[in-house]
C-alpha angles and dihedrals in degrees: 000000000000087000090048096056095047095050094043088055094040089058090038094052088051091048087049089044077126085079081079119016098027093250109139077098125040143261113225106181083192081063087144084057087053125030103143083074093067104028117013084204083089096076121099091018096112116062094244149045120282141191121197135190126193129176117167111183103194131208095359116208087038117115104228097012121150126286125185143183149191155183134166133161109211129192145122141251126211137004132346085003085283099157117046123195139182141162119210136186119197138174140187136192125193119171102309095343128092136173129192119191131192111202131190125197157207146168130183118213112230103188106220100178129335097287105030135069144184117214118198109204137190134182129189117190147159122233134198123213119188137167109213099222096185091079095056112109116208141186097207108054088183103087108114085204091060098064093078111096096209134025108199138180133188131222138168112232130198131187128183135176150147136251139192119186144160131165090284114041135006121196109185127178121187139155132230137217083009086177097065088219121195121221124196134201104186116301090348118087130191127197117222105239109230096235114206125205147200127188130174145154154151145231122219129184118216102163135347088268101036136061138168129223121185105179139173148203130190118185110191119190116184117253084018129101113253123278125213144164123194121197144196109189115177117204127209130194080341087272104070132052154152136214147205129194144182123196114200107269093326109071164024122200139177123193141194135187152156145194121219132196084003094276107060112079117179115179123187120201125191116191110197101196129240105178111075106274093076086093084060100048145042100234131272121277126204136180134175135198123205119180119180108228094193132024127244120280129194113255124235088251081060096053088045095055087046094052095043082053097046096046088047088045089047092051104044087054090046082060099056092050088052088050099055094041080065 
């Protein structure tokens, strides 16, 4: 029973290894690829249907490491894009633990000016936790306890956040596991940490051809030094870019990317540790897929705007025909 309770606490102390580095939830360096993750405001903010697809192996060459996964269909129902919906799977495995989520979500559209909206999101899900006991190796067989393959344990899960946007800037703060949900695995109980997060960035125009995106994401946990990355991306042609980001005494990255056809995005991600278990691993690799289901249609504000045009541009001609008949 001794060997039981060790092994439940050390996998437990690896899943929780958000106690320390804030990774009970995780750390996506292609935030930009995948921002329901962090805030489900984001749905329904693009004027089309979108499918993305995000996989981070960290630390590679590093036995337990994290792994971490995840879908999501986004999209939007009604006029003007008001109401915003998404549904999104993840999974992470670290050392013996593992958790799967299924997330549903939805946003509501509150119009501030002509250019510029706040969205309001919320997402319900259920989550899975589970310690994968065959691949625990013992040198006493004869705990009872030890036979089972899986531990698991259930919670409900809910996010919320806020997001403002226009064509130019989005500034977006939301907060994770808001339950504070507790999970047990026999006699051994984890609290679910509330993760709070704040995304932001702008879009400059140099040229045409050229534009230029800082961003950011801090990620606060309470009792947890700050988390932040900061981040550089360089477009070109809108289709092509690279990237450059720095993680608050953790990490490096570099990033490329590019979108084909108007509808294919494919985004590749490289961390080059700073904390001291780079000797002990090859770096982390992520890359992220995003495919446009549907393309872009104009908005009802955009009709409008065409019809008030045309119907100006109608009258005014109208007027200069009454003028010369004079």
């Amino acid at each position: 029973m001794k060997n039981f309770k060790s092994i439940i606490s050390i996998c437990l102390a690896l899943f929780s290894f958000g106690k320390v580095y804030s990774q009970q939830q995780a750390i996506y360096t292609n935030y930009l690829l995948n921002p329901l993750y962090y805030n489900p405001a984001i749905s329904g903010s693009e004027a089309f249907h979108r499918a993305n697809i995000n996989y981070r192996n960290q630390w590679a060459g590093f036995d337990g490491a994290p792994k971490t996964f995840s879908a999501s269909i986004i999209g939007s129902v009604k006029d003007r894009q008001k109401h915003g919906f998404a549904g999104m799977i993840v999974s992470d495995n670290v050392g013996l633990t593992a958790r799967t989520g299924v997330y549903i979500n939805y946003s509501y559209k509150i119009k501030l000016n002509k250019t510029t909206s706040l969205r309001l999101g919320v997402s319900p899900g259920f989550v899975q936790y589970r310690v994968r006991l065959y691949d625990v190796r013992v040198v006493d067989g004869g705990d009872e306890l030890l036979t089972g393959n899986v531990l698991s344990a259930n919670a409900i899960d809910l996010n919320s956040g806020a997001y403002i946007h226009n064509e130019k800037f989005f500034v977006g703060l939301s907060a994770n596991q808001v339950l504070g949900q507790s999970i047990s695995f026999t006699t051994y109980n984890d609290q679910l940490a509330m993760h709070y997060n704040l995304m932001g960035g702008y879009t400059h125009a140099f040229k045409k051809n050229f534009e230029l995106q800082p961003s950011t994401l801090v990620r606060y946990t309470k009792g947890l030094p700050v988390s932040a990355d900061f981040s550089l991306r360089g477009i070109f042609n809108k289709n092509f870019w690279v990237s450059a980001t720095y993680r608050l005494s953790d990490a490096a990255s570099i990033g490329v990317g590019y979108t084909a056809f108007n509808r294919l995005t494919i985004g590749y991600s490289y961390d080059y540790s700073l904390s001291s278990i780079n000797p002990y691993q090859n770096g982390t690799h992520e890359i992220g897929i995003s495919f446009r289901l549907t393309t872009k249609k104009k908005s009802l504000d955009e009709e409008d705007e065409e019809l008030n045009n045309s119907i100006m541009e109608k009258n005014k001609k109208q007027r200069e025909t009454e003028e010369k008949q004079k």
